[in-house]
C-alpha positions as CSV (number, residue, x, y, z in Angstrom):
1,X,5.5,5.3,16.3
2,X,4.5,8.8,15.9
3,X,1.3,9.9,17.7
4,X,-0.3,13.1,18.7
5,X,-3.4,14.3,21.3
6,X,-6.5,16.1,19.8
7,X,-5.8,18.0,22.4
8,X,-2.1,19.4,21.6
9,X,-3.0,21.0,18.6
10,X,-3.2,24.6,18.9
11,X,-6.0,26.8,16.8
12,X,-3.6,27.8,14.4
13,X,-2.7,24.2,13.9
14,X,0.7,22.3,13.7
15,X,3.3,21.8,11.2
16,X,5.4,18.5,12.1
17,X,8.1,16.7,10.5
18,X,9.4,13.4,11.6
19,X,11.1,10.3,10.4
20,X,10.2,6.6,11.0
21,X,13.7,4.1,11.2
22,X,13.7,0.9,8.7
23,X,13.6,-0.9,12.2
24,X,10.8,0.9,13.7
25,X,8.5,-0.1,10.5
26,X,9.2,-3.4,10.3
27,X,8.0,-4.0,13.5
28,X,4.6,-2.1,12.6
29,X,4.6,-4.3,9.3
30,X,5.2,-7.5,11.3
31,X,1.2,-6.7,12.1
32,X,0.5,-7.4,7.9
33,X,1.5,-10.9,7.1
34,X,0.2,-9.9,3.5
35,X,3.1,-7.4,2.9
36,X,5.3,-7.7,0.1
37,X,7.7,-4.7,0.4
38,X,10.4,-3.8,2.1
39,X,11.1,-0.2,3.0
40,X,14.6,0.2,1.7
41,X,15.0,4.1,3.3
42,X,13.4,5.8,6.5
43,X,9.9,7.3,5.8
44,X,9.7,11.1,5.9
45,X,6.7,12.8,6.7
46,X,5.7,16.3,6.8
47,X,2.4,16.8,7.9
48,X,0.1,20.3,8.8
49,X,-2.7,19.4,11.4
50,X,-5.4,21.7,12.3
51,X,-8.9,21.1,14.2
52,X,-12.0,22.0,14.2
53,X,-14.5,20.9,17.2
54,X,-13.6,17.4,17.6
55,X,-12.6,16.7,14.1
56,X,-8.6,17.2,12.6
57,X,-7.3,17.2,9.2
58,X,-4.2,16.3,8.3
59,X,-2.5,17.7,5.2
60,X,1.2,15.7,4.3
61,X,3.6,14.4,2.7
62,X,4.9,10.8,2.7
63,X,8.5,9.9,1.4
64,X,10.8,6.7,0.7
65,X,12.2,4.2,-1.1
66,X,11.0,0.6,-1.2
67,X,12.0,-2.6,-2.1
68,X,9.4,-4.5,-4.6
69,X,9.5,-7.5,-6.2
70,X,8.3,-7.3,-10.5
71,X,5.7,-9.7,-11.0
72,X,6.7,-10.7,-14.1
73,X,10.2,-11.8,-13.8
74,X,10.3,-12.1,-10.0
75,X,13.4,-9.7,-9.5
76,X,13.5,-6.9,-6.9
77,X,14.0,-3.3,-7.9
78,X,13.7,0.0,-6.1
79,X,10.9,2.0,-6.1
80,X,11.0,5.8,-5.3
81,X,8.0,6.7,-3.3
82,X,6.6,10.4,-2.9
83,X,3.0,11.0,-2.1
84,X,0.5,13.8,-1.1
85,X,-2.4,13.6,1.0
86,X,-5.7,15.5,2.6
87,X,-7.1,13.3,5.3
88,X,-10.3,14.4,7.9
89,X,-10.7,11.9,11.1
90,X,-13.1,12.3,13.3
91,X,-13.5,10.2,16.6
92,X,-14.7,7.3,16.1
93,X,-18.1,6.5,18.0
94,X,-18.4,3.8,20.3
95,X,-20.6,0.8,19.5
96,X,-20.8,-2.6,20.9
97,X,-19.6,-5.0,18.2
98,X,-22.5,-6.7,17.9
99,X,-24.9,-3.3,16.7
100,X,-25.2,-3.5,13.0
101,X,-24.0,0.6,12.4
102,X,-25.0,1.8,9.0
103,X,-22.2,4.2,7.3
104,X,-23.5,7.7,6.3
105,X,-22.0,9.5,3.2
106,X,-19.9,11.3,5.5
107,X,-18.7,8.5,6.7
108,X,-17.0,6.7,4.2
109,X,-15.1,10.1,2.7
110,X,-13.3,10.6,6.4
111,X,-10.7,8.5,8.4
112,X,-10.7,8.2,12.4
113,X,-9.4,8.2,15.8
114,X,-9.5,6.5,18.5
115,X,-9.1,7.9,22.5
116,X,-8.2,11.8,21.3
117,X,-5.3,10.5,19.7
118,X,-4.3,10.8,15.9
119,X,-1.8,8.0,14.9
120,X,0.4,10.1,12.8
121,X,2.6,7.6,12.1
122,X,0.3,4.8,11.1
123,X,-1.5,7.6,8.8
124,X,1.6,7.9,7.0
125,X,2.3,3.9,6.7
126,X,-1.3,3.8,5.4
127,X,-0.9,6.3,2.3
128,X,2.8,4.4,1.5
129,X,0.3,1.5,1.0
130,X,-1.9,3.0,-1.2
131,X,1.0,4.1,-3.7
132,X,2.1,0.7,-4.5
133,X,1.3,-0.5,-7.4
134,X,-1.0,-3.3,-7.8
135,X,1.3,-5.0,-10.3
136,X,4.7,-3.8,-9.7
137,X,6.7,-3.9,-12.6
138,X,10.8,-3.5,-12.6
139,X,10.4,-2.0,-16.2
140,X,7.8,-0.6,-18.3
141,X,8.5,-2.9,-21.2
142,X,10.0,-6.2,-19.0
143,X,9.0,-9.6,-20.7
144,X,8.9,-11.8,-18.0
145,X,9.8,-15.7,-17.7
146,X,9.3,-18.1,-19.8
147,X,6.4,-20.3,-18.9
148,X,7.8,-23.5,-19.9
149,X,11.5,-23.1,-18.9
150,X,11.3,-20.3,-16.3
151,X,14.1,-18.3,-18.4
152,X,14.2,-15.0,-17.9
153,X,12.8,-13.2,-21.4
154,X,14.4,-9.9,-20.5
155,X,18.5,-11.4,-20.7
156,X,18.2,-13.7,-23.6
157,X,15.2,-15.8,-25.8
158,X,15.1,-19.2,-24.2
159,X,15.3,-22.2,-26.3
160,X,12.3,-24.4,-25.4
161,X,10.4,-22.4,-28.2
162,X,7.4,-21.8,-26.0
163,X,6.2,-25.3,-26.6
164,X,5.3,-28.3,-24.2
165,X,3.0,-26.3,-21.8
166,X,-0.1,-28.6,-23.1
167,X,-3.7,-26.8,-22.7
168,X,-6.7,-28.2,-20.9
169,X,-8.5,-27.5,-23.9
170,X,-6.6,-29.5,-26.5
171,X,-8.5,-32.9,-26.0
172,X,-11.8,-30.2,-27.5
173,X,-10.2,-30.8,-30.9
174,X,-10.6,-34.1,-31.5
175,X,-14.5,-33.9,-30.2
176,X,-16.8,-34.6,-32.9
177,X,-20.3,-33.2,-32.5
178,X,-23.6,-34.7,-34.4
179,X,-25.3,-32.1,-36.6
């Protein structure tokens, strides 16, 4: 994984470019048993870093392809990935995990480092997550399964008719109520 010192970075700032392997991320997503991608291309970054004092920003570009699965008919498709980003970090201060530390305004708007290193690499992972969608769909207009017979809606209409799936709610009918 990419990482750089604080203390590499010229005044004029740096302008990197680097690529992270299929195999080299999987091992960093073996750390996310939630994951439910797959990167289907290396991830390119492109990325200016500057400084100022002990703080660095980080201006990039992430880059890939990635393997999702629709949630409603199950099937994986390919989805192109290209995202920009601003990022500040500053150093992250030292507290004892038991001190309650109350977040300032500042705080929350700002990323950070650890040990004068930026983890350039794991930035980059980071804004790949935030581009996925929530509900990741193969197709803008994709019908889904049936939920009685599991058939998938998008090839063909299924021929259970949509009935047989009994509600909860169906013994409310015959309930008769005193006025």
């Amino acid at each position: 994984m990419f990482t750089l010192k604080l203390d590499e970075i010229p005044d004029e700032g740096l302008e990197l470019e680097w690529t992270e392997e299929k195999s080299s991320l999987s091992g960093y997503l073996e750390n996310f048993p939630e994951i439910d991608f797959d990167f289907e291309d290396p991830l390119r970054s492109k990325a200016k870093v500057s400084k100022s004092g002990r703080a660095a920003f980080v201006k990039g570009k992430v880059e890939t392809s990635l393997r999702l699965r629709c949630v409603r008919c199950l099937k994986e498709f390919f989805y192109p990935l290209v995202s920009t980003f601003e990022l500040a970090l500053l150093p992250l201060k030292e507290t004892s995990k038991e001190d309650d530390v109350e977040l300032e305004g500042s705080d929350l708007e700002a990323g950070f480092y650890e040990e004068g290193e930026l983890r350039l690499s794991e930035i980059a992972c980071e804004q790949v997550f935030l581009e996925i969608p929530y509900q990741p769909l193969c197709r803008e207009g994709c019908k889904g399964l049936c939920p009685v017979c599991g058939s998938d809606l998008n090839l063909s209409s299924c021929q259970c008719g949509g009935e047989g799936f009994p509600s909860g709610f169906a013994v409310l009918k015959d309930l008769k109520l005193d006025r």
